[in-house]
N, C-alpha and C positions, 0 to 999 in steps of 0.2 A: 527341297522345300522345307520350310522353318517347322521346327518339332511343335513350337510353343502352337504354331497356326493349325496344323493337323489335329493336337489334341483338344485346340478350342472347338474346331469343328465334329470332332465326335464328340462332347461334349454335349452340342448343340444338334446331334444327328437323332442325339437318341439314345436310352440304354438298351445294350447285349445282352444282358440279364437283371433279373430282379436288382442285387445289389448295385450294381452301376446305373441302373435307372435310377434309384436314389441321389448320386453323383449329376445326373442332369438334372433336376429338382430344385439343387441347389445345398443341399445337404453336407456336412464336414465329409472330405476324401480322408482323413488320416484313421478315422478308425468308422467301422458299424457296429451295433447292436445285434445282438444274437436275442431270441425269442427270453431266453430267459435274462436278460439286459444285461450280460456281460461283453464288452468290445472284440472285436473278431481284428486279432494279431494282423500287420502289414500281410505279413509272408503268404498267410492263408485267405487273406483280402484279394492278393493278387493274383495267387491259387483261382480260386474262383473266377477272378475278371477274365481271367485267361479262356474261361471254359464259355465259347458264348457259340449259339446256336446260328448265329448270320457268318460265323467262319467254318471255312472247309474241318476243322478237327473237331468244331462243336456237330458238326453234324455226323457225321462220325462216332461220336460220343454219343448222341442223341439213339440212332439207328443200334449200336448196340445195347443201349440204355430199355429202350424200346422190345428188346430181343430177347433181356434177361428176366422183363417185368410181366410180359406176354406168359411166358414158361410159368414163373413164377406164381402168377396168377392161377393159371389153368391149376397148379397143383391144389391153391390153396383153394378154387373150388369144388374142387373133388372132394378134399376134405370135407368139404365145409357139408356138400348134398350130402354125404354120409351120415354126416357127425347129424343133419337135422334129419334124416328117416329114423336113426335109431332115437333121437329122444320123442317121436312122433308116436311114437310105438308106445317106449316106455311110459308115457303123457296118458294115451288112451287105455292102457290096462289100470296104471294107478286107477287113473275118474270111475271107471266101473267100480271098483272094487268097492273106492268107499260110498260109491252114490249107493251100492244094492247095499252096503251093511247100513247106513244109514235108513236105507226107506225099508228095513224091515226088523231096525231095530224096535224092542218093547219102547212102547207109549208113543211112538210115532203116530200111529195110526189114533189113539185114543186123543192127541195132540192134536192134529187136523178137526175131529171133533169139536174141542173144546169150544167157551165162547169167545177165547183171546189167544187162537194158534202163537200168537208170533211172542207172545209173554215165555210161552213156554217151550217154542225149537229156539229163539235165537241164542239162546245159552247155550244150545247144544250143540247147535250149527258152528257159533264161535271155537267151542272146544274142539270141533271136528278138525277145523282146516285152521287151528294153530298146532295141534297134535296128528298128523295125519299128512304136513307135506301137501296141501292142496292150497290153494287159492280162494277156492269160495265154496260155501253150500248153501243154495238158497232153497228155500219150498217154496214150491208155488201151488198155490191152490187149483183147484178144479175149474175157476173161471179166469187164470190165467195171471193171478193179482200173483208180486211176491210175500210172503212171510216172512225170509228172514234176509238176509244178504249183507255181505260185511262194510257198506256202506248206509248207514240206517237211513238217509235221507230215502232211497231207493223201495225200502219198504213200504208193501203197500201200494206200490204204484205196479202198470202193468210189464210185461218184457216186452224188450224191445223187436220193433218187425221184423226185426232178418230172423230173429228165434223164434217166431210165433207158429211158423209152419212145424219146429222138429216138436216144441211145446204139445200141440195140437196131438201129432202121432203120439208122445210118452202116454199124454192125460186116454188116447184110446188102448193104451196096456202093451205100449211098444217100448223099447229100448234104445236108448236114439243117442250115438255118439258121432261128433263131429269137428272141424275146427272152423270159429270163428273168428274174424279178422277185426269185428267192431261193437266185440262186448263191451262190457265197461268196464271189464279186464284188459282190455287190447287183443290183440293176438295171443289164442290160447285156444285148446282143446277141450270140450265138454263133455260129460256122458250124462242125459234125463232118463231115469229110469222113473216106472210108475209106482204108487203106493195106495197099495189096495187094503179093504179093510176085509171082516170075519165073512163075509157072499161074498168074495171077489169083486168087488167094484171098485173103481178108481176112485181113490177118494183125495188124491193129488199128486204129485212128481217131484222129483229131488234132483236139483242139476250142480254138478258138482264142476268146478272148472280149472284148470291149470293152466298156468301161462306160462308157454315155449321162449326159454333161453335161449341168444344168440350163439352159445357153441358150448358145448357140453366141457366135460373133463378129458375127455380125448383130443377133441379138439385144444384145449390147453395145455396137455402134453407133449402135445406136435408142433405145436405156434413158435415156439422157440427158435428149434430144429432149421424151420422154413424161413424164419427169419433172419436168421445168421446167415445159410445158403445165398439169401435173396442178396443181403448188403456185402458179403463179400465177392459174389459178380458184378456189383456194380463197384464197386472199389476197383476192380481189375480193371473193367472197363471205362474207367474216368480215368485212372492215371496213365494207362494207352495213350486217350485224348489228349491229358493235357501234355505227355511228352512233344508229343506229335506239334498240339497248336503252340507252343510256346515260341517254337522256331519261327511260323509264321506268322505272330502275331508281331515278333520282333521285326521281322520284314514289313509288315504293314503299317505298324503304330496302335495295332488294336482295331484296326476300322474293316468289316466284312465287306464284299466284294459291292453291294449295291451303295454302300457307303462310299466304298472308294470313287464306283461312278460317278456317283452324284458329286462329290468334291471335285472331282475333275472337270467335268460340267461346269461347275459354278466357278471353278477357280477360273477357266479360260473367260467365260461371259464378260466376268468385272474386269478380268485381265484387257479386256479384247475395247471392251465400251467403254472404262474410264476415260478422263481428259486429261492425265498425267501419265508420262511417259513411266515406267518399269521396267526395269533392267535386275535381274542377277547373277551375281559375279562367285565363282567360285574361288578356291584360295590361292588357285595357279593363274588366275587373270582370265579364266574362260567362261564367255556366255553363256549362262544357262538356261537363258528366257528372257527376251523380249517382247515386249506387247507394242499393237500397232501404233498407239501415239508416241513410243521411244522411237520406231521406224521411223515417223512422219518429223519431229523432231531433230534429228542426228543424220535424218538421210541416210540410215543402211537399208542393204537389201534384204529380199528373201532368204538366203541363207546364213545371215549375220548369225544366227543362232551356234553352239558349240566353236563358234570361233573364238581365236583369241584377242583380248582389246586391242592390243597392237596390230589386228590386220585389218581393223573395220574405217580404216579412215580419218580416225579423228584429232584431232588437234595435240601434240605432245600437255601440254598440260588438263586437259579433260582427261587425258589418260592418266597423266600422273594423279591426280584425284580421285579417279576413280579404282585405281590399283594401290590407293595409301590406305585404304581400311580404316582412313580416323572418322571420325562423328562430323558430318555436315547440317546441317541446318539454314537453309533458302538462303545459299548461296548464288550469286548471280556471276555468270562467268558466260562469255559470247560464243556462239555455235554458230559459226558459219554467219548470217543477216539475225540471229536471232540472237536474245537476253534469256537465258536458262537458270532461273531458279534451282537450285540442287536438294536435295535431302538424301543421307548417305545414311545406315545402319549397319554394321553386322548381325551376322545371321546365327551365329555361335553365342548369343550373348544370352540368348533364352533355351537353350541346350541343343540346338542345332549344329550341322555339319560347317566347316568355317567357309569365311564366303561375306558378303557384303551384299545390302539390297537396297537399289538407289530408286530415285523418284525424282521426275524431272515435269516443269511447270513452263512455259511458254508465257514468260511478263513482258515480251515484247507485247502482244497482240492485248494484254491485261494494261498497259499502259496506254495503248491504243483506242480501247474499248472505254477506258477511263476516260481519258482525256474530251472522247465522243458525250459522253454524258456529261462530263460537266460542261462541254460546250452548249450541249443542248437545253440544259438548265437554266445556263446564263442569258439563254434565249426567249425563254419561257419567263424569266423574271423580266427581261426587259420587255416580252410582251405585256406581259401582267404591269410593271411600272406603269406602259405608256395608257395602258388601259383608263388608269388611273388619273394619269394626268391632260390626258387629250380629251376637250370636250369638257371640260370644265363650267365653260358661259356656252351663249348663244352670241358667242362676236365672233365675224368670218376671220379675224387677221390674228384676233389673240389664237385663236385654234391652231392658226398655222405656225404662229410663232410655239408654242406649246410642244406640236410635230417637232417641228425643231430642237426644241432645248432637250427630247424624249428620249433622241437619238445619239444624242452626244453625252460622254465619250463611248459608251460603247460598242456600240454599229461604225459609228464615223468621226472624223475629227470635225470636219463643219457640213452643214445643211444650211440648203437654202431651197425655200418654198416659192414660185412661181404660180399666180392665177390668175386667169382669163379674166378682164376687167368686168364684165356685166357678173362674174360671182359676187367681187367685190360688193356691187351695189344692191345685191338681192338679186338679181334678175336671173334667168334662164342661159345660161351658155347658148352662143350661135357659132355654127361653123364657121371657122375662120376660110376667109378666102384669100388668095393672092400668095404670093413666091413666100411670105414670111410669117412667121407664128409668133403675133404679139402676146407679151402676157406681161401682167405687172409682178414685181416684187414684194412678196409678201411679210416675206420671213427671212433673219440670217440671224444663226446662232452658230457658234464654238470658233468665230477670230476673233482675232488678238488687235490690238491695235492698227488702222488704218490698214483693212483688210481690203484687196485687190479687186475685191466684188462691185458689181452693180448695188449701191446702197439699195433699202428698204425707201419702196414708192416709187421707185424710176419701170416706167414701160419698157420693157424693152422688147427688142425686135431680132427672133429666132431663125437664122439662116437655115432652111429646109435640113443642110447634111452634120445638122448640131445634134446630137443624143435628146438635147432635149426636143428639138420639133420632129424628131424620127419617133419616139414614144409619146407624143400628141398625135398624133397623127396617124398610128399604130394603135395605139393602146396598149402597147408591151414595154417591161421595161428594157430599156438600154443601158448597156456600160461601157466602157474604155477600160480596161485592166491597167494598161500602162498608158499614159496622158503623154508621154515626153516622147513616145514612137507614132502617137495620132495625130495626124495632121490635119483631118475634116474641122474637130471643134474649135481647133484655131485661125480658121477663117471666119468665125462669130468676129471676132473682136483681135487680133493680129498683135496688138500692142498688150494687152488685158491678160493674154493669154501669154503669154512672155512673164508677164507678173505674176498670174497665178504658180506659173510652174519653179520662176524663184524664188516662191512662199514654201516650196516644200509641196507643193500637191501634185499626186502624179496619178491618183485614178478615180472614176468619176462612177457611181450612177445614175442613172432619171430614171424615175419611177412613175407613172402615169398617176392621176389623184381620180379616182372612176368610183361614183358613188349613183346607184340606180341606171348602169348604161349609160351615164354620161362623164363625160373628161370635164373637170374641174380646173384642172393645172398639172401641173408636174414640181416632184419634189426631189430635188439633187442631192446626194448623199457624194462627200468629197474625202480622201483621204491624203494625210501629208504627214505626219508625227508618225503613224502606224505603219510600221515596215510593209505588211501584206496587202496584197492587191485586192479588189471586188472580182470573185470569181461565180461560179452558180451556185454553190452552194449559199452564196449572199444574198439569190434572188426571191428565192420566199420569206425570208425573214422581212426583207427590204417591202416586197409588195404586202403584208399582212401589215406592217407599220401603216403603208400607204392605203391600204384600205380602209382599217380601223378608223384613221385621221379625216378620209375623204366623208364615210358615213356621217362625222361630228362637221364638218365643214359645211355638208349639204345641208345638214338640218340648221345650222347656224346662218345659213344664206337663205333658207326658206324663212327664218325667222325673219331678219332682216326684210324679207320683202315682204313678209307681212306686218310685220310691225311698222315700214314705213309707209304700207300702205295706208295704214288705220291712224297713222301717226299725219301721214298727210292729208287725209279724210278730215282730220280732228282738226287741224291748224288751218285747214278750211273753210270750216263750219264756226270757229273762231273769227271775233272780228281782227281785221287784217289790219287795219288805223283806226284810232277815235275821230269820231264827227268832230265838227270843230261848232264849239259852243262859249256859250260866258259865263256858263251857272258854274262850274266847277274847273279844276285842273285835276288830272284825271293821272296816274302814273297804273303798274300792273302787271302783275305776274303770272305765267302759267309753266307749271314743271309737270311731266308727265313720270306716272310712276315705273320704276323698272320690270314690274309685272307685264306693265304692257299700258296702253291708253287707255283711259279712262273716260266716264261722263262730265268732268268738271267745264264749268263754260261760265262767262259773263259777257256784258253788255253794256254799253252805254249808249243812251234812244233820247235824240232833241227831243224836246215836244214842244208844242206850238206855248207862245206867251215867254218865250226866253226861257221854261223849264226843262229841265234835263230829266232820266231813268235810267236808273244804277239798278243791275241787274246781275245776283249770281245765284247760278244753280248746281248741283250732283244728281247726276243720274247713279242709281245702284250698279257695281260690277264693274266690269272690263270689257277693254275689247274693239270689235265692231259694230258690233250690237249695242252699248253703251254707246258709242260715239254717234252711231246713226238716231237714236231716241234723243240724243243733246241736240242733234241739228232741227230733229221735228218740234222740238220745243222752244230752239232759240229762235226759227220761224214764226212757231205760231205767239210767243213772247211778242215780235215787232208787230205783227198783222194785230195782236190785242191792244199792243200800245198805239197804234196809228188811229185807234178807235177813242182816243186819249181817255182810255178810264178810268177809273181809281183803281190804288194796287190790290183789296181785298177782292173786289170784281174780278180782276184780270188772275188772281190765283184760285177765282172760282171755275173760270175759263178752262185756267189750265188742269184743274184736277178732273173736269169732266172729258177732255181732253186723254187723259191717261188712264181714264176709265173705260172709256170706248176703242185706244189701242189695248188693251190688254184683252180685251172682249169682241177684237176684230175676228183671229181664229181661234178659238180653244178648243182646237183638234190639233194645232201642229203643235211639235214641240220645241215652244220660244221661251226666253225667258219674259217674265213678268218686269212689268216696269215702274208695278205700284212701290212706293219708299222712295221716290225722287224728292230732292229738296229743292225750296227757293226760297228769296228772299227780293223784293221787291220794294226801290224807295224813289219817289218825286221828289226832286228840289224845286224849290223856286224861289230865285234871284229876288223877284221883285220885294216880298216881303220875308225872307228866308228860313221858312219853315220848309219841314223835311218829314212826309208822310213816308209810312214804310208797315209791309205786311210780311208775313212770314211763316212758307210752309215746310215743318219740319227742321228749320235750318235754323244754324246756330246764329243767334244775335250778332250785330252789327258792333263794331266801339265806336265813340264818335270822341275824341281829343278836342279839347276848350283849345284857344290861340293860348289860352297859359301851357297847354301840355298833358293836364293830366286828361288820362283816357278810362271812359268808363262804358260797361255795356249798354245798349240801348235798349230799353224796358217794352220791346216790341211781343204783342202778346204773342205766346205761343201755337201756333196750327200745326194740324195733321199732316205728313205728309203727301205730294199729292198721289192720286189713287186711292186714298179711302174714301173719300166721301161719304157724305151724309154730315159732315160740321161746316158751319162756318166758317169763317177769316176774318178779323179783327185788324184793325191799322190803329196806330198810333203819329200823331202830327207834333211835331216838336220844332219849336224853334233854335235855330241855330246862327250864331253869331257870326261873322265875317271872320276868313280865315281858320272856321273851327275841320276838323279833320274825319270824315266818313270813311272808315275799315272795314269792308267787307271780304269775307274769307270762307270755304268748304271746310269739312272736318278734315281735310289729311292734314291741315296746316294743326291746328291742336291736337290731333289721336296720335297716339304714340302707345306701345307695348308696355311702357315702361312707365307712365303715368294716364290718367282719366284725365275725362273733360276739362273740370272746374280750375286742375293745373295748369294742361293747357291754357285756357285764358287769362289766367292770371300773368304767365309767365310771355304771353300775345301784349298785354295793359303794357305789364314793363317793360317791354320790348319799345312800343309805341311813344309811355314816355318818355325814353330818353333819345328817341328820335328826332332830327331836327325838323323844323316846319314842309317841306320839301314833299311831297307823296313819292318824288323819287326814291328822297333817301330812305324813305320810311318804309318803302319791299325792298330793298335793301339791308338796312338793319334788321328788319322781321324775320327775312328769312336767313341769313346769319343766326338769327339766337333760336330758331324755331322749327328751323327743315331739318327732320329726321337723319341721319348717316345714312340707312337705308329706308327711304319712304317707302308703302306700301300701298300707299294710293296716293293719285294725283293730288296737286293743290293749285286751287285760284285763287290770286290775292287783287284786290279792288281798292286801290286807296283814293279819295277825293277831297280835296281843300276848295271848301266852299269861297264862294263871293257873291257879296248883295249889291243888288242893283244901286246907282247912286240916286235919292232922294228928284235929281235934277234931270234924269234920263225920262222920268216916269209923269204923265199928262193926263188929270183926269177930270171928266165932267159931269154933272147930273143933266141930265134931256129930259125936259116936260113932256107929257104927249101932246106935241103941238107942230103942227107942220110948219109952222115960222120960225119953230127956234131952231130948225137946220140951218139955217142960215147963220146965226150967231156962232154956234160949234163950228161951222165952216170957218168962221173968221178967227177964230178962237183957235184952231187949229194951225193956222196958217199962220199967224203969228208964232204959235210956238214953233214951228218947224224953222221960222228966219232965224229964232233964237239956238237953234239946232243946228245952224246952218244946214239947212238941208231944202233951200226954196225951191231948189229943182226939183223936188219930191210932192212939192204942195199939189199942184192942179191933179198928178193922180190919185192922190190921198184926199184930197174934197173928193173929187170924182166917187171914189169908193167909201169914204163916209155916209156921203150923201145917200146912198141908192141902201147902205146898211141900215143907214137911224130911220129914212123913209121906210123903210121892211118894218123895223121894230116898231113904229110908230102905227103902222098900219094893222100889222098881223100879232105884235105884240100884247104884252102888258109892263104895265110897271112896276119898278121902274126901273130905268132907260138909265143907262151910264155907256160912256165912252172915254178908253181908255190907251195911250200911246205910248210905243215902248221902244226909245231910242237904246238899240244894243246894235249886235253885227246887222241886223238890217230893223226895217222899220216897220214895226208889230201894230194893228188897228185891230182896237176889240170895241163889240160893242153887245153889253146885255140887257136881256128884258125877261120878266118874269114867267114868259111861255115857255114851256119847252117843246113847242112845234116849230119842227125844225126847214128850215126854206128849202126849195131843190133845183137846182140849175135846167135849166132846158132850152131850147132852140125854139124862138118864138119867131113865128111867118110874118111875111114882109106885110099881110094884111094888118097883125095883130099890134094894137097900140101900145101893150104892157108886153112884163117877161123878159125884160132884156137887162134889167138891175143885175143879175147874178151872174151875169155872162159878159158882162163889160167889169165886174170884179172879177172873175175868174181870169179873163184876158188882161186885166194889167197888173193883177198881183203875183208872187213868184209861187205861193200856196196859201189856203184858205179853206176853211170848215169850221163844224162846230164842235162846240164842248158842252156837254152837261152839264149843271151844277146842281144846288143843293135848290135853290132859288129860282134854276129857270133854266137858263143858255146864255152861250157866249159864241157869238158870230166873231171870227176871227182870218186876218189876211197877213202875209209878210211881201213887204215890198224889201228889193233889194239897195243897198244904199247908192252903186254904182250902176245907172240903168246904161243898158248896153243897146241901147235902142231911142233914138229921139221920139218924142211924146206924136209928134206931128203925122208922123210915120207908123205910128198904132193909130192913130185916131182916122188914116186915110184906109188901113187894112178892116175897120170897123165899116 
């Protein structure tokens, strides 16, 4: 065993006597300090260490040490009780003597008298017991107080209780010696004798006191003697000791027997539990100790121990290594299957016997162990990457392409993602039925050119015993390790499969894509560059790719079908074609924003007399909820306009309207729909002016035929839902050809500038548009839609036209039942000049039975007015606003059937309110699809 290690561990055990306790402390070994601080010689240092009480000679040394001091003792007791009887003696005759010559020397007694005893004993008293060999002499008077005493604070005060009892007997004419232990002398002998005066009375006490010395003169003559006896038995008896232990201590190293246990103990523990093998080699090549991870390493047996390196087995060069005794340091040299790290030392090099002690490390299983970690690592990161990258948007095909690109290169050389077509579309997976598992292609990432695969978007059709329709249809994944010894997946495709395998791919997996208990698709993981096959160790990496991807897939397909749901709700609720009119040409845009659909909506509404209504609104928010409150407004928008009223009425409509949905429930929790905007404008051809009202919403531009585009000065309203304001309109005339823009705020808001930018940067947009309304949402939205909008935009463009001067027939009507007759004719002629005679006889017909109404139930005045456009328009006003009502009049009744013979040969008809009165109004159509002859025989 190595000297250097033994004496570390005594060291560390603990010291064997005082001085080498110091040594464990940590204190300099070359020299110690002696009580009077001179350094104590090696030789006598080692003297010492050698003497230690935990070895068989210290104890030995001990036991006689113990033998000599016992003896010793007893003598110097005897002595000592002697030496204190006789000075006890000679203590208590002194105190008499001089206590009686003091208490009866002259004036003593005249003293106690006096009126200041202690003026005149303590001179005396001092004299007494500095010339007289005493200690103290005090008086005490008759009530116990002192007089004099060699401490003068003490005067005057009383004595103390353990002397008050002897005190007591002197003062009654006794004699009274003793020793006390707690005078204020210390330990000392007293004598109080009494002091009487000329009667014999006590007229106080003298206590005289000496203090006992620890050994007289005898004792000092003798101390020598005993002293020299004493140290020269233990001189005898220590160099006995240390003859004796020096030999054993040599044998041991200094360590006593519970020392040595315990090292041995501990030595085998670490020996026995480390995870490096230990070997020591003596200087003739023999074992001197193996511990079990050198067994488990090297493969010796049980008895390897004391044998020699040459019989245990091992490789001529492990032996020559380990019989060269030079310095190794993690040398790797193979043992059998394994890679052995070396470390080699001598043992003689710290003052040990010679010999070598090696240490051997197992870097196969450390490179094994590494190698595991950092695969696992690489796993963990390509987790954490795909994490990262999958799931990005809410689109089912970029996810899967995403999957794709996540895995490549390091899982696989290419992937390809397969998905059930109703994913594709938003919808719910349905079990697939029948011999084959269709799924489309979603994804191919990591080939190279003119790769052997089913491109991206082809359906294909999965033969039952393909890996991919066996984990569809499972739910587990599948693999092929080796492709070129499988012969199921190449019955998919016979020719395909030929070409895959002379791309270089030779092994496959399918991983099921299962997100909430349902199959999504399957995602094929292929290898062809990468020498190593897919084994199990590849199946949970591969299914955590495949889960991770399927959770982002499914929410991106749930999005999808919601999004198209609200998206197809909204293009719904949107109008599907324009009416076909005269008053305007009409082009228009609608982009829904990426957040999701929005309330944006417009309109275009004939109305009776050749006018048109240009109609655009925002509803606040997103959603379905937004789209559903667009639809109830773009409803009740037509149902206001069918009632033709003006646009500040119909936005009074409609904010009372939005007042009363918000105030349907106010217990659920909906959103609110006050802050909706509109904007509302009538054209009319005939004389072409352009009313227009506006709630909340940002002004209209309207472009001159020259170009330039300005806002229209239409006053501002609330949006609707507040109520309690008004609505104001504005009527403006507008020239042939000029150009009406209406547009929401996502076409102007932007992050990045305000309102008033927007518009302006909306003007120049417009003018340098050509005349066209096509081209003009066109250009607009080129210079104006955001990179990424964040709400919807409706755009509205309209290029007005006015009626021609020559289309338009009008007359003033007396109230006079004759002058129907002239309008009759008056009419008729214009229609030949219309060419339109074939229209005359039902157009008298319905004039007649109108100007007769006005004439009768009317006021004036009476105008009639004809409107040659896409069909043939008869108005006719009077200043009442009592409005006529159709009804079914009995075959007794003479009247009542004027409104019902217009209603039956007109194509539509009703009234208009005006400022002035009413406007009775019909359209005929220009091509009657029914001869005259043939209504008049159903009449």
């Amino acid at each position: 065993m190595p000297t250097a290690w033994i004496r570390g561990y005594r060291a560390r055990a603990g010291p064997a006597s005082g001085r080498r306790g110091a040594w464990g402390r940590g204190q300099p070994q070359h020299a110690e300090a002696d009580p009077d601080g001179k350094s104590s010689p090696p030789r006598r240092r080692k003297i010492l260490g050698l003497v230690d009480v935990r070895s068989v000679a210290g104890q030995v040394l001990l036991v006689q040490v113990v033998i000599v001091l016992l003896l010793v003792g007893g003598a110097f007791a005897a002595l000592l009780i002697q030496a204190r009887g006789d000075a006890d003696s000679e203590a208590r005759a002194r105190s008499v003597a001089v206590a009686e010559a003091f208490a009866n020397a002259p004036g003593t007694r005249a003293a106690l008298n006096a009126p200041d005893p202690t003026a005149v004993l303590q001179p005396r008293a001092e004299a007494v017991w500095k010339g007289s060999d005493v200690d103290s002499v005090v008086v005490i008077s008759p009530d116990g107080t002192r007089l004099t005493h060699p401490d003068p604070d003490l005067i005057g005060k009383q004595v103390r209780s353990d002397q008050q009892a002897a005190v007591e007997r002197a003062l009654r004419g006794e004699t009274v010696t003793g020793n006390f232990q707690r005078s204020t002398l210390g330990p000392s002998v007293a004598t109080i004798v009494p002091v009487r005066d000329a009667n014999g009375t006590v007229a106080g006490a003298v206590s005289v006191g000496i203090r006992i010395g620890d050994i007289n003169q005898t004792v000092d003559r003798q101390l020598p003697i005993l002293i020299g006896t004493t140290g020269a038995g233990l001189v005898l008896a220590t160099g006995a000791a240390v003859l004796v232990g020096r030999r054993l201590r040599r044998q041991t190293h200094g360590l006593g027997p519970v020392e040595m246990t315990r090292m041995y103990e501990h030595h085998s523990a670490v020996l026995h539990s480390v995870r490096e093998g230990v070997l020591i080699i003596d200087s003739d090549g023999t074992l001197l100790l193996v511990n079990d991870e050198a067994r488990r390493l090297l493969g010796l047996g049980a008895d390897a121990e004391h044998s020699h390196i040459d019989e245990i087995g091992l490789d001529r060069e492990v032996v020559d290594l380990l019989t060269s005794g030079r310095t190794v340091t993690d040398e790797i040299h193979p043992v059998g299957r394994r890679l052995l790290a070396v470390n080699q030392r001598s043992t003689h090099m710290h003052g040990g016997p010679r010999g070598t002690v090696v240490t051997l490390r197992d870097s196969t299983e450390l490179q094994t162990l590494t190698g595991k970690v950092e695969a696992a690592q690489e796993r963990l990161q390509l987790l954490y990457d795909a994490g990262l990258r999958i799931g990005s948007t809410l689109d089912v095909v970029r996810t899967a392409q995403e999957l794709a690109d996540a895995a490549i290169p390091r899982f696989a050389d290419l992937v390809t993602v397969e998905l059930l077509d109703p994913v594709l579309r938003g919808e719910d997976p349905v079990p697939f039925e029948g011999a084959e598992v269709v799924m489309r292609r979603a994804a191919l990432s990591g080939a190279g050119d003119n790769p052997p695969f089913y491109p991206v978007g082809e359906l294909i059709r999965f033969v039952p015993i393909t890996p991919q329709a066996q984990g569809l249809e499972s739910g587990h994944t599948a693999f092929e390790a080796d492709l070129t010894t499988a012969y199921e997946w190449q019955r998919q495709d016979p020719v395909r499969a030929a070409s895959l395998l002379g791309y270089g791919i030779h092994s496959l997996m399918s991983v099921p894509l299962q997100a909430r208990g349902v199959v999504l698709g399957m995602v094929d993981f292929w290898r062809a560059e990468s020498p190593g096959a897919f084994g199990e160790g590849d199946i949970s990496l591969a299914e955590e790719l495949a889960s991770r991807a399927a959770v982002s897939i499914d929410n991106a397909r749930r999005y999808t079908r919601e999004h198209t749901t609200a998206e197809t709700l909204q293009r719904s609720l949107l109008p599907r074609s324009l009416p076909d009119q005269s008053a305007v040409d009409v082009s228009y845009r609608y982009l829904p924003a990426r957040a999701g659909v929005g309330g944006d909506w417009f309109d275009v509404l004939p109305l009776p007399g050749a006018r048109v209504a240009l109609v655009v609104g925002d509803v606040v928010g997103h959603g379905l909820h937004a789209t559903a409150t667009m639809g109830r407004l773009r409803t009740a928008v037509q149902n206001f306009s069918a009632l033709d009223l003006p646009p500040d009425e119909i936005l009074g409509h409609l904010d009372d309207l939005v007042l009363g949905i918000d105030q349907e429930s106010p217990g659920e929790e909906r959103a609110a729909i006050a802050g909706a905007t509109c904007l509302y404008a009538i054209y009319d051809p005939s004389a072409g002016r352009c009313t227009a009202a506006r709630a909340g919403h940002p002004p209209p531009l309207v472009a001159g035929p020259d170009g330039s585009a300005e806002p229209l000065e239409v006053p501002a309203g609330p949006p609707l839902g507040v109520g309690g304001l008004p609505f104001e309109t504005v009527e403006v005339t507008l020239a042939e050809g000029s150009r009406l823009v209406m547009y929401t705020d996502g076409l102007i808001e932007d992050r990045g500038r305000d309102i008033d930018e927007g518009i302006g940067l909306l003007r120049a947009a417009v003018d340098r548009s050509p005349p066209a309304p096509e081209d003009v949402c066109r250009i607009v939205l080129d210079a104006m839609l955001p990179r990424h909008p964040v709400d919807d935009v409706a755009l509205l463009v309209a290029r007005t036209h006015v009626l021609d001067p020559g289309q338009i027939a009008e007359w003033e009507v007396p109230a006079d039942p004759a002058a129907v007759a002239r309008v009759r004719s008056d009419v008729a002629e214009r229609l030949l000049s219309w060419g339109l005679e074939e229209e005359a006889f039902i157009t008298e017909l319905i004039l007649s039975e109108l100007i007769t109404n006005a004439i009768r139930y009317g006021s004036e005045p009476i105008r009639v007015r004809l409107l040659h456009d896409r069909s043939l328009i008869c108005e006719v006003s009077d200043g009442s606003s009592t409005s006529p009502h159709l009804r079914r009049a009995a075959l007794t009744d003479e009247g009542g059937r004027g409104l019902f013979l217009v209603a039956q040969f007109a194509e539509r008809w009703g009234t208009r309110y005006t400022v002035g009165g009413k406007v009775i109004w019909s359209e005929q159509p220009l091509t009657q699809g029914e001869p005259v002859d043939n209504l008049v025989l159903q009449l």
